[in-house]
Each structure stands twice: as C-alpha cells, then as structure tokens.
N, C-alpha and C positions, 0 to 999 in steps of 0.2 A: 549620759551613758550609764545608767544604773538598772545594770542585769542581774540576776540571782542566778548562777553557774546551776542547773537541775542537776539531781542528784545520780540522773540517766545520763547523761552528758559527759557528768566526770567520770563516774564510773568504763565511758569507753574510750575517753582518755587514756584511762589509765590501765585499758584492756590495749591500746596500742600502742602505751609506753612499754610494757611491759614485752610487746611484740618486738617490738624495734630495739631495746635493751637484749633481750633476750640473741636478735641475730650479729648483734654489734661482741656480745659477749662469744658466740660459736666462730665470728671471724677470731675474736683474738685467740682461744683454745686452739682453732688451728693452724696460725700462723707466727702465736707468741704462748705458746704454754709454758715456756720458763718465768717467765712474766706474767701471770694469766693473771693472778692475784692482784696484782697492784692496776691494772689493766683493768680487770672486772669495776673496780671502785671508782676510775674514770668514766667508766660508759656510765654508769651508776649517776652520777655527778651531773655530767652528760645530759645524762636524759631526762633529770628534772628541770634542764634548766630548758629544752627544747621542748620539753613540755608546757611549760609554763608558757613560754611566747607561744606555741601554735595557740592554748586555748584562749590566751589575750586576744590573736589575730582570729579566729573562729568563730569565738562566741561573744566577744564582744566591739572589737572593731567594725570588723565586715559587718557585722546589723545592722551596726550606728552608721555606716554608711551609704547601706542601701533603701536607710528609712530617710534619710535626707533630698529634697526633692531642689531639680534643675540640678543641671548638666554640671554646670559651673562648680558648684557646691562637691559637687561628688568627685572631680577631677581633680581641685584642692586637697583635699579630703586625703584622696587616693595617691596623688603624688603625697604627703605629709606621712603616709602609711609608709609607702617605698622608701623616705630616706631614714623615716624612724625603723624599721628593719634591716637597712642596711648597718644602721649601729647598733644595731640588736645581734648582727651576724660577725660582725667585727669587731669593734672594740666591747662592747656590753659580754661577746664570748670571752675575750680574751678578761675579762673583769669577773666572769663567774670561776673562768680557771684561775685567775690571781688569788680569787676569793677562796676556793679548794684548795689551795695550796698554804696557805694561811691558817688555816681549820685543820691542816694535815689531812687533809681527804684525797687531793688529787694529786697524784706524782708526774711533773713534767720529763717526759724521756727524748725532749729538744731543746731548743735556745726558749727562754723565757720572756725574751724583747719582742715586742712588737715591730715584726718587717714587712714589707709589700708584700712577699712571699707567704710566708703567716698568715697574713689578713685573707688572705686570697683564697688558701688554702679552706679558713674556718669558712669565709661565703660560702663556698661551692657546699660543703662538709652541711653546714646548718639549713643551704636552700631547699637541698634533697632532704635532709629531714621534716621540713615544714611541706613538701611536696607530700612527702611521703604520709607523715599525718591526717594534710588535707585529704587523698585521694582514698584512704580509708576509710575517714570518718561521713566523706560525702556518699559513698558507696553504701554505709552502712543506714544513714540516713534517708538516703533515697529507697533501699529496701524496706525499710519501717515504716515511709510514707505510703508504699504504693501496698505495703502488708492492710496498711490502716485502712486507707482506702477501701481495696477489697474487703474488708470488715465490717466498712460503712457502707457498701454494697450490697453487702448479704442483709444486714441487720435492717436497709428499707425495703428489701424485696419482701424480709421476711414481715414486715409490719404490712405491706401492702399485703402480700397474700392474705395477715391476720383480717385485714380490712373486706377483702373478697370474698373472705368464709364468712365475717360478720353481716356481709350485703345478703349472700346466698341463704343463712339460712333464717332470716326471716321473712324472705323471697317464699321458700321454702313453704313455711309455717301457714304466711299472711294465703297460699293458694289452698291448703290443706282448709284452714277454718274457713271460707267461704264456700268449701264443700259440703262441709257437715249445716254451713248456714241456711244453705240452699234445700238440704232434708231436713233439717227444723221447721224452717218457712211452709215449706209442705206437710211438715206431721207427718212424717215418714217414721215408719217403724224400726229405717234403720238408722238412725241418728244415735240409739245409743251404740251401736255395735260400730259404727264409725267413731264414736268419743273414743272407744274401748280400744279401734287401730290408733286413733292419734295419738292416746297414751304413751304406745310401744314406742311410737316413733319419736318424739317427744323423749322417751327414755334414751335411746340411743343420741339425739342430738345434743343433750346435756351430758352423757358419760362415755361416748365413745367418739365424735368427731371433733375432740379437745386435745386429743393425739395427733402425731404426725402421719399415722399408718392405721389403719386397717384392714384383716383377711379379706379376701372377694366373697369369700362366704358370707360375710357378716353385710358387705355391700349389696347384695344379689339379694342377703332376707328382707333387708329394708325398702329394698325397690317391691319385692313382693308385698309387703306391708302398703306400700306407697299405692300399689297397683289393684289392691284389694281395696283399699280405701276408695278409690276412684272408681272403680265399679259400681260399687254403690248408687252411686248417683245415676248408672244407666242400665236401661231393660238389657234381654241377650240380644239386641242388635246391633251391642259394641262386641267385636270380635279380637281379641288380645291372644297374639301368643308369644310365648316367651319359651327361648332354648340357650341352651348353652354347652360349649365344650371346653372344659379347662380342666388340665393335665393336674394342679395342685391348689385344690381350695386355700389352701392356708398361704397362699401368694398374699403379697401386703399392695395396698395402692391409699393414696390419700383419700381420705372418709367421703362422704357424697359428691366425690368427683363427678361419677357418670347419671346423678339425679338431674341433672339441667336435661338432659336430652328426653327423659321420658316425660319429667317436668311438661317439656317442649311441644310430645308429642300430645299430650292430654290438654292443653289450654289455647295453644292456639293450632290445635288440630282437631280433634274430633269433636270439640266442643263447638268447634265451627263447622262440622261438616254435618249438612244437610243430609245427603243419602245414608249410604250405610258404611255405619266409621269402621276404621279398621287399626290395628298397632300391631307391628312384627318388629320382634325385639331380637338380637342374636347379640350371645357375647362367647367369644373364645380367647381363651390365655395360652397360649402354646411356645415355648423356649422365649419366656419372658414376652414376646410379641402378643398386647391387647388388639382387639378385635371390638368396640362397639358398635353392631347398625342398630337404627330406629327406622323405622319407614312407618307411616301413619299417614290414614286418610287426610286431605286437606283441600278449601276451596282454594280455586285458581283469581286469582288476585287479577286486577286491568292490566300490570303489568307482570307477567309471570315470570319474567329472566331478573326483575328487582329482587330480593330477598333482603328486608331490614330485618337485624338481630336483635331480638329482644335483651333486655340486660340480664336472664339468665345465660344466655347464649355467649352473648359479650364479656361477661365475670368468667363462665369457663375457657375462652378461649387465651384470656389475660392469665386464667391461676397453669395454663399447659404451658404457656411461655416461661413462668417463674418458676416453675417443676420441673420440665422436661425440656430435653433439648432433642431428642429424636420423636416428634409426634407428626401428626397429618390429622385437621381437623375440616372432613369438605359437606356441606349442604346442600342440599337441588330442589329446586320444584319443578316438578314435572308430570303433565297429565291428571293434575287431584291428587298428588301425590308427592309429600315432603319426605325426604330421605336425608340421614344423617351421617356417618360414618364417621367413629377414632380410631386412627391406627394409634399407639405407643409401645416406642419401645423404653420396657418397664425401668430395663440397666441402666437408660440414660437421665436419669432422675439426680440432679442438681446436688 
C-alpha cells in the first residue's frame, strides 16, 4: 500500500477540515461562549486527528481494497477495516484526547475514564465525522471527474474538427489545381489568370481559415474567387448566379464552411452535365438565422432517390455537428437537378 498523498488531495482535506472545524467552533460560540476558548482548542485537536483517519481511510485504505481482486479477499479486507476503525473511533479517540491533555492542548469538561457511555458517545461523534468527510470529498471528486471529462470532450471534438479542416482544405486545393491543369493541358490563355485566382485563394487558406471565425464578407469573397476560378474552365454556357441578403456583413461563421456545397456543385454537377449547366446560389443571414441554397444542374443517376455523399459533403456535415447544435443540412435530386439547403442557427454554435 504505498501511495504518495497528491498534493490536490491534501489540500481539500484540508479545505474540509477546516469546514468541519470551522462549524464545530460556531456550535460552541453559540452554546458555550464562556468557554469558547478552551473549546476552540479542542475542536482544533479534534479535527486533526479526524482528519488524519478519514485520509488514511480515503486515500489509502479504500484503494488498496478495491485493487485487490475476488470477493473473498475484499470481505477480509473490508471487515479488518470495520474493526480497525471501530478502534480508531473509540479507544485510538479516547488516546488522542489522553494524548491532548498530556501536551496541555485539550481540556477535558467530563470524566476522563473510559465508560460504555463514553465509547459510544466518541462512535456516533467520529462516524459522522468520517461520513461527513467522505460525502464531500466524493462530491468534490465526482465534480472534477466529470469537469475533466467534459474537457476531454472538447479537446477531441476539437482535434477532430482540426482534422476535418485539414481533410477539407486540401480537398479544396487538390480540385482547384486540376482546374488550372486542365487549361494548361489545352494552352489556354487563361491559365495564367487562373494561377493569379489561386494565389488569392491560397492566401486566404494560409492566413485566414487558421482562425476560429471569419466575416461572411470575407467568406462570400472567396467563394467569388472560387467561382471565378471555375469559370474559366467553361464557355457562357455555364450560367451562375449568385445573390444575397444579409443584414450585417461583419457577422463571423467558421472559414470555408459553406465551400463544400459550391465545391459540390461544380464537380460533380456541371462538370457532369451534358446539356446546359446551370448554379443558383442564394445566401441570407437575417436575426442570426443562415440561409445557404445551391441548386445546380445535374445528371439523373439509375437510381435517382440514392444520393451518395461525397467526402466534402460528409466532412461538412460532421464539422455542423461539432459547431452547431441548431442546424438543418437537406439534399435532393430531382428532375436534372441537385439542390442543397443550410439552415443555422448562428447562436447556437458550441
């Protein structure tokens, strides 16, 4: 049984010794204040010595018993605990008070002999004390556990999210340079003016989605950027419109959150659609309540009611879960035609 007392341990020992002294000292003030003095020194006395047994029984007893395996074992154990406390409550009390009074510390204001009466008196006196102990220190402990807990909860959600931005924006990145691949490949005369968007964007993915927040303003440029880029690659019989209504640009949401859907709708929408493509964007922020649609041309698949989510789809709907607790993420195909829709509400952000 060789434990090392943490120094967090003692310390709320001796945050509920000093609770427990403290209300032992307010009973005698008020129903012994001619005596309070001599009184005070007893509870005093008292309560290192109930201190001392609770952290024997707390922090090292009870361990050594519950690391001991079979029934049998622990039952020994456990009665050998009971009757080594019962003399710890009666004669070992009545041995720390002989010993205070010896030291001139404790002043006895009864018979000094050990009687049934006596004995009896110190049990009940010492039980509630170690009751008392235990059911604070377990309280305080159980809140620390489940504090930590929760801490340790946060601290994987948050590495998971780190891990979901890290998937996303090379998601990101790897569809961008196969854009500009694609007008190299052809000696396209827009390939440098495309290097020239990725730049930008590029800029913003190293210096601003390293934060927790940024404006809508700043989100909405980069989707422009994003959207400019991708043009490129097609004549005017891609038709893109893009609108918006939001009450206050400088509103914050986490950095390329809403790029997976346009993403979405540019790779495996227009790029697959044969006729004539088409992207209808709409974003409104109105009393904190987001608004993203995308609807974008797309072929009808054999089975049109299936919808598999690609992994930008699937990373954003895991990073709304870790965000957000009031959102609505729904998708449709229907007719040649994928449609997206986020609601959020902004407030309820984690």
């Amino acid at each position: 049984m060789q434990k090392k007392l943490h120094i967090k341990n003692l310390k709320l020992y001796l945050s509920i010794a000093a609770i427990y002294c403290g209300l032992a000292l307010l009973s005698d003030l008020l129903s012994n204040a001619k005596t309070f003095n001599t009184r005070a020194a007893n509870d005093i006395w008292r309560t290192i010595y109930i201190t001392s047994i609770c952290i024997l029984l707390y922090e090292y007893i009870v361990p050594y018993i519950r690391k001991k395996k079979g029934f049998l074992k622990k039952f020994i154990l456990g009665l050998f605990t009971l009757l080594l406390y019962i003399f710890f409550f009666t004669l070992g009390s009545y041995g720390w008070r002989g010993f205070g009074i010896t030291l001139h510390i404790f002043t006895p204001f009864g018979s000094n002999d050990i009687s049934y009466e006596g004995a009896s008196e110190q049990f009940g006196y010492n039980l509630f004390s170690v009751i008392f102990f235990g059911l604070i220190a377990h309280t305080y402990n159980h809140q620390q556990l489940r504090r930590r807990a929760q801490q340790l909860q946060i601290e994987k959600q948050a590495a998971e999210l780190n891990y979901l931005k890290s998937q996303t924006n090379p998601h990101f990145l790897f569809n961008t340079l196969n854009n500009i691949y694609s007008l190299a490949r052809d000696k396209s005369d827009l390939a440098p003016e495309s290097i020239l968007r990725l730049s930008k964007i590029l800029r913003y993915m190293l210096y601003e989605t390293a934060g927790t927040y940024v404006a809508i303003e700043q989100e909405l440029k980069i989707i422009d950027d994003y959207i400019a880029l991708e043009q490129l690659r097609y004549d005017d019989s891609l038709n893109i419109s893009i609108n918006h209504n939001i009450e206050n640009m400088k509103q914050s949401l986490p950095p390329l959150l809403l790029m997976p859907l346009v993403e979405n709708a540019f790779k495996h929408g227009v790029s697959e659609t044969r006729g004539e493509p088409f992207i209808d964007i709409h974003l409104s922020v109105n009393n904190r309540q987001l608004l993203f649609q995308v609807r974008n041309s797309s072929e009808i698949s054999d089975d049109a009611n299936l919808i598999k989510e690609n992994i930008g789809l699937s990373n954003l709907r895991r990073q709304l879960e870790l965000l957000y607790t009031d959102y609505k993420l729904t998708i449709e195909q229907k007719q040649s035609v994928f449609s997206a829709a986020l609601h959020i509400n902004l407030a309820s952000h984690v």
